[in-house]
C-alpha positions, -999 to +999 in steps of 0.1 A: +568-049-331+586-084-328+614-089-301+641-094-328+631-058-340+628-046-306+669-054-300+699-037-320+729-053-331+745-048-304+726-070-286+708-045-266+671-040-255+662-006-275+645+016-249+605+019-256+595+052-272+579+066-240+621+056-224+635+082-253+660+108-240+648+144-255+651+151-289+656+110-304+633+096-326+620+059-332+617+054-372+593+031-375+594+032-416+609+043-449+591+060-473+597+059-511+624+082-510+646+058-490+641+084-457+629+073-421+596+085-411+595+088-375+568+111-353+576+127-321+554+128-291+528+149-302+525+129-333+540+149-358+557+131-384+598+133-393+608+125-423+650+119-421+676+110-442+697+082-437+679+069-411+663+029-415+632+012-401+640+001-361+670+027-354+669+053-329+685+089-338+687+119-330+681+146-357+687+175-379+659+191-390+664+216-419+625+216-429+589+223-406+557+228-417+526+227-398+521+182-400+559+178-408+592+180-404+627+165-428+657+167-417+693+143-414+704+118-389+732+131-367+737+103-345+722+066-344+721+052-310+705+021-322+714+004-352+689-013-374+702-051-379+697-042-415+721-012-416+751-022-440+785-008-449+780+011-484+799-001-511+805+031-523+829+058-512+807+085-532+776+073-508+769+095-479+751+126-465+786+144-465+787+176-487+800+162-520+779+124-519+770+116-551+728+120-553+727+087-576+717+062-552+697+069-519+697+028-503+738+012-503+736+019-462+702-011-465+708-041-470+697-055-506+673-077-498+659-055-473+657-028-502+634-054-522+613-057-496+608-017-489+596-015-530+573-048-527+554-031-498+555+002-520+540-014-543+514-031-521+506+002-505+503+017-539+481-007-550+459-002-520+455+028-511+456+043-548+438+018-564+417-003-540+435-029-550+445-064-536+468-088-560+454-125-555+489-135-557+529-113-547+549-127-569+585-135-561+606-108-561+632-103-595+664-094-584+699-096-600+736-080-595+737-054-569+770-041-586+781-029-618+745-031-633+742+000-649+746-006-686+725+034-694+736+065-677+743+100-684+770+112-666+774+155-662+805+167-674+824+201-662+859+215-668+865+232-633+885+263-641+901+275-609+915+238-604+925+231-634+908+195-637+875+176-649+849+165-632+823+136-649+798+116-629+763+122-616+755+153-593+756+154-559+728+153-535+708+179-536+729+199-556+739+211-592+772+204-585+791+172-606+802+145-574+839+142-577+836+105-585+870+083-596+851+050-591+814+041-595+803+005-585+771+005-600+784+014-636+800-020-648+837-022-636+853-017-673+832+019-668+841+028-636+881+019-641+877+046-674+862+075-652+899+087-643+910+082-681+878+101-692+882+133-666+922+132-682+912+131-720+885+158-715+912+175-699+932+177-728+910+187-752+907+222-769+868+222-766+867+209-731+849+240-715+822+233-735+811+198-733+787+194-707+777+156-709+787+117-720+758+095-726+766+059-713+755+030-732+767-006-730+754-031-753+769-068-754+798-064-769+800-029-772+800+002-753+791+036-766+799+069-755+779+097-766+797+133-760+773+162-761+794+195-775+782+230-779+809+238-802+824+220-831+852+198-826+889+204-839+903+177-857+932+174-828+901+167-804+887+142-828+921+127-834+921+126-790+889+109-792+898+079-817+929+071-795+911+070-768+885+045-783+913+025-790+930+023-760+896+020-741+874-002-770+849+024-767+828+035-799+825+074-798+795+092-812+793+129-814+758+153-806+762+187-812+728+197-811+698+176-797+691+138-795+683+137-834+719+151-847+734+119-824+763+101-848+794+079-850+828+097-851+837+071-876+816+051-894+821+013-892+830-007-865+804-031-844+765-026-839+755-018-808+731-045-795+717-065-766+702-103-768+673-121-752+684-156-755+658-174-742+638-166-769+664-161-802+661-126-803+687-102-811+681-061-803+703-036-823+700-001-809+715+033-813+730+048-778+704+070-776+674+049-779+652+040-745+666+007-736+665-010-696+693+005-679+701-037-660+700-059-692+705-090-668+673-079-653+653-074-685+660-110-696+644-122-666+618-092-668+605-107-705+608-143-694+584-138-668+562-115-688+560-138-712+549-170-691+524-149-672+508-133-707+502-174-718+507-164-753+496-196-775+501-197-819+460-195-824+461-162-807+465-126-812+488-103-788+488-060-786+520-048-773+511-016-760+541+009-759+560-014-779+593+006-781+620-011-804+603-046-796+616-057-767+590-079-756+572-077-790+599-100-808+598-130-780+560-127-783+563-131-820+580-169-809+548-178-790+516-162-803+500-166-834+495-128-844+513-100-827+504-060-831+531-034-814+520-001-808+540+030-801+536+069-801+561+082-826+569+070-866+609+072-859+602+047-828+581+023-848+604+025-878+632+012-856+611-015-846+602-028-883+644-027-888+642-046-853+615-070-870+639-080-906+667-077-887+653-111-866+635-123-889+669-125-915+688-140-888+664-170-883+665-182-917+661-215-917+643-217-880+612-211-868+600-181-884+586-151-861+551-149-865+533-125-882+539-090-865+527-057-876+537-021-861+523+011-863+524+047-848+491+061-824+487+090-797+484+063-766+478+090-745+447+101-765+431+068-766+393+061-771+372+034-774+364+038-809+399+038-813+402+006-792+376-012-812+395-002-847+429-017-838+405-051-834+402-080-810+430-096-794+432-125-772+459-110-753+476-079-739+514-065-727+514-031-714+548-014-710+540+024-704+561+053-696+560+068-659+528+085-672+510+053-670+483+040-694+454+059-681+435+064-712+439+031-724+426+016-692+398+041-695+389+035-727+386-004-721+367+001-685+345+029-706+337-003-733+331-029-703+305+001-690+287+008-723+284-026-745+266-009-772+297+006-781+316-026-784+299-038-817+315-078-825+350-064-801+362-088-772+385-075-744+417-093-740+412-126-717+448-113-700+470-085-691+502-082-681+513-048-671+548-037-667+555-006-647+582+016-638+554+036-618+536+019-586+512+053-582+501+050-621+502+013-619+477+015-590+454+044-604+451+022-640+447-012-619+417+007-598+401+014-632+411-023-645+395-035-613+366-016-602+351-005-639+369-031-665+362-062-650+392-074-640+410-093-616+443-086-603+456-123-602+490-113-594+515-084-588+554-088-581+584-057-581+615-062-602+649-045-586+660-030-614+678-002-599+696-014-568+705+008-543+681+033-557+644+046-545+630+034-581+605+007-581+599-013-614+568-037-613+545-064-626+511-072-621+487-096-639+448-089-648+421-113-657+384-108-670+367-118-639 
């Protein structure tokens, strides 16, 4: 431990662990979840909430078992330099914090940091896996980022008022939120407005939740309701849309019955300028919750996959085309895959929809999608969707085990291979470091690969979420 870590910000010499008074703790980490992990004497480890890397505290504990303990900090008597005022009133352990962020009390470039060593961990210890190269961190706004959310609605009866936000910690109870700083600020001023109209409306004891979605120039709010809606409660709706240029859309049952109020009015859509690509989407389609992030997320996916016109490019879980479209600008063939019809329906609208608007331009290159179990994957399988030169690689928290063991199971057993190449590159975009790591130890260690380079992308600030990159060459 360095002498800068060594002294608070007080200016004080923190005492050495052997110096402790009875009952405080050194933390000496954080773990995934955002808590300290501290050990006492005998070694046994703490796990406590609210407590950062370099403090001293004395503790709660609400949790034993035989190798650990959890608990909450009570008292700090050393602050970590890195301790911060949060920028949130909702933030806290205090009964009624709100549960959706876990890091405002760290500073934010100290939260990057935590998630580039998860990710280094993961990659280690998981996968036996060492990146060549840690890319520079991506990071963006701090605030008002959060362009998707789902925000719990109730109708509390004994007070006579609404509650809408995210739950607090640990609970199943709605926070009692009047201002959220990560939602952008033309959200968070309409929380207040919101908890009034729902609290005027005939069917407000059964409409449990609005789906946030911003896109450019719109912003969509999807109201889940159990019952039908009067017409008075519609009529309160369209005012409010008015007054708040909002779009309502209405699901009474699940995420397929999802539909405008009233028809018309302006497509929801985000852009990725730097390559002339323009994304419509419905409000309940899987978009990235930080659209300023994702622009810099497909730039950088996009250099590091090296795409050229005389070659062909898979994107694996292709979704609506996010990062298919701007490959379709560089490469000379490009294939998206994804697991269900609907999904790669949207993405063929995505495809005319681009292709329309850049009429007279460069046209997008050649670009097919189609629908296919990723989870099931097999060689056989792999071999039939044919050789490509490159590969982008965009799964779900699952991972993309069995396409990683499908290609390492080719690499292992040539015969099966036929006239098939493996792709020259990979770039792999995670929203999970532990599957990242297990399908880099099988990229590594039985594909022939390389891990050239691996970087995290802070695409939930303030939160215990770690999005990632990392970059695989045939060796």
């Amino acid at each position: 431990m360095s002498e800068q870590e060594e002294t608070s910000v007080s200016g004080h010499q923190t005492p050495s662990s052997d110096d402790l008074p009875e009952g405080w703790l050194r933390v000496g980490s954080l773990d995934i979840d955002a808590q300290g992990i501290a050990r006492r004497p005998d070694g046994k480890v703490v796990f406590i909430e609210g407590a950062l890397p370099f403090e001293i505290v004395s503790v709660n504990v609400h949790r034993k078992k035989n190798n650990w303990e959890q608990g909450v900090v009570t008292a700090i008597h050393h602050e970590s330099s890195q301790r911060v005022r949060p920028g949130c009133p909702n933030f806290g352990l205090h009964k009624g914090a709100c549960g959706g962020c876990k890091m405002q009390h760290l500073d934010a470039a100290a939260q990057v940091a935590m998630k580039q060593r998860v990710l280094e961990d993961n990659l280690w210890h998981l996968g036996k896996v060492k990146a060549e190269t840690m890319l520079r961190p991506i990071e963006g706004p701090a605030w008002g980022y959060r362009y998707r959310g789902r925000l719990s609605v109730r109708y509390v009866i004994k007070k006579g008022e609404v509650l809408i936000g995210f739950h607090e910690r640990k609970s199943r109870y709605i926070a009692d939120m009047q201002v959220c700083p990560i939602l952008p600020p033309h959200v968070s001023r309409m929380l207040m407005p919101l908890r009034g109209l729902i609290a005027q409306m005939e069917a407000r004891e059964t409409l449990p939740q609005i789906e946030l979605a911003c896109g450019d120039e719109v912003t969509a709010l999807v109201l889940r309701h159990m019952a039908p809606l009067s017409d008075s409660d519609k009529q309160r709706l369209r005012v409010f849309a008015l007054e708040h240029h909002v779009q309502w859309w209405l699901q009474p049952k699940g995420p397929d019955t999802v539909h405008l109020l009233d028809e018309g009015g302006q497509q929801l859509a985000y852009s990725l300028p730097d390559f002339g690509v323009h994304m419509p989407f419905r409000p309940t389609d899987f978009t990235q919750v930080n659209p300023h992030i994702n622009r810099v997320l497909v730039s950088r996916a996009l250099r590091l996959l090296k795409a050229q016109k005389s070659e062909r490019v898979i994107d694996w879980f292709c979704g609506l085309g996010n990062f298919t479209l701007p490959i379709a600008t560089q490469a000379g063939e490009v294939l998206g895959i994804e697991g269900a019809e609907a999904l790669v329906a949207r993405s063929r609208e995505n495809l005319t929809h681009n292709q329309a608007l850049r009429s007279g331009q460069d046209p997008l290159s050649p670009t097919t999608f189609l629908a296919r179990n990723l989870f099931e994957m097999t060689p056989a399988m792999l071999v039939a969707d044919g050789v490509a030169d490159k590969w982008l690689v965009d799964p779900p928290r699952e991972g993309a085990f069995a396409l990683s063991k499908a290609l390492a199971e080719l690499h292992l057993q040539p015969e099966l291979r036929g006239g098939w190449t493996p792709p020259k590159r990979i770039v792999y975009v995670s929203c999970n470091p532990a599957t990242l790591a297990r399908d880099a130890g099988l990229l590594v260690h039985q594909a022939g690969y390389r891990c050239v380079a691996a970087g995290v992308i802070n695409m939930f600030a303030h939160t215990a979420h770690v999005e990632s990159m990392a970059v695989f060459e045939r060796a």
